[in-house]
N, C-alpha and C positions, 0 to 999 in steps of 0.2 A: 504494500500500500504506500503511494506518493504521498511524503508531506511536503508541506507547504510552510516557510515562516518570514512573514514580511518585516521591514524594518525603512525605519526613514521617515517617517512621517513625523508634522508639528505644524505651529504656527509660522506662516511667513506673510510678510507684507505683501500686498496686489504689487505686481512689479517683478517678484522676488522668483527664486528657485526652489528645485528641492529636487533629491533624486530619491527615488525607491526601489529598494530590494529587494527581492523573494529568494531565498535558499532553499533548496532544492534538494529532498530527501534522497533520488535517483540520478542518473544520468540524463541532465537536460536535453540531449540530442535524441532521445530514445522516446521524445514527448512526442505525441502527434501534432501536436500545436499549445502554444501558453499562452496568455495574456491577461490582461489588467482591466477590470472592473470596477466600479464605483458605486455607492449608496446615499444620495444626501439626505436630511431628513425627511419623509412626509413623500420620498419620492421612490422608484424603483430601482434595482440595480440595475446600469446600464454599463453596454461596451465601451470602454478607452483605446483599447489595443490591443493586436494581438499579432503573436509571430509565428510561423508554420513551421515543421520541421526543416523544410528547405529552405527556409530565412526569408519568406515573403513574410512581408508586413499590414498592416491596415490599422486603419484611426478612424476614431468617431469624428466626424467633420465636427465639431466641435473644440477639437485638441489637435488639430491637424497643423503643421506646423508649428507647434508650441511643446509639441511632447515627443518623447521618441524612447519607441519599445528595444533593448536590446536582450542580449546574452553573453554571458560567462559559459562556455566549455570548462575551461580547466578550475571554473569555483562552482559549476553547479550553479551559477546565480540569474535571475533573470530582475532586470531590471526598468526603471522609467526613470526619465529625463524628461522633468515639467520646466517648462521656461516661461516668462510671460503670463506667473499664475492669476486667475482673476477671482474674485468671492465667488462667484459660480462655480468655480472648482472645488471648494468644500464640499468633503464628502470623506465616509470612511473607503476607501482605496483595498478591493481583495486580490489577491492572486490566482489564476485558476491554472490548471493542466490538465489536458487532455489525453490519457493515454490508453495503449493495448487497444484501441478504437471504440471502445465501448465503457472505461473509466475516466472519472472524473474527479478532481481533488480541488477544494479551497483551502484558502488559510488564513488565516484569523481576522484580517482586516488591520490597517493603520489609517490612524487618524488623519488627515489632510485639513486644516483651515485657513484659509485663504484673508487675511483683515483688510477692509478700502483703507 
């Protein structure tokens, strides 16, 4: 069973940055696809990003040039680069993976708050 454990999250100024981490119980290349979800209050969890075992990518036009999904091979880590963050980006921030084609993992969630 793939865990999940995110890290990075906090308060930054509208303006500001912040990168996020997921560590990675498994062998990140062996994922069928990973990516990065969000929760804000009162609202759904919706897509941020996500990357496919062959390194294609995709963004919620939302975060679309302002965020960027990567990967760690040799740390197991998969990560986001938020640039450009705005109060709308508050939200608790999950990891997910997709693997063996038919499993699926999250991980605990970090906190993200965005202040104008």
């Amino acid at each position: 069973q793939v865990q999940l454990l995110e890290s990075g999250g906090g308060l930054v100024q509208a303006g500001g940055s912040l990168r996020l981490s997921c560590a990675v119980s498994g062998s990140i290349f062996s994922m069928n696809q990973m990516g990065w979800y969000r929760q804000a209050p009162g609202k759904q969890r919706e897509l941020v990003a996500i990357i496919t075992s062959g390194g294609s990518t995709n963004y919620a036009d939302s975060v679309k040039a302002r965020f960027t999904i990567s990967r760690d091979g040799a740390k197991n880590t998969l990560y986001l680069q938020m640039n450009s963050l705005k109060p709308e980006d508050t939200a608790v921030y999950y990891c997910n993976a997709r693997y063996d084609l038919i499993h699926e993992a999250w991980g605990q969630g970090t906190l993200v708050t965005v202040s104008s």
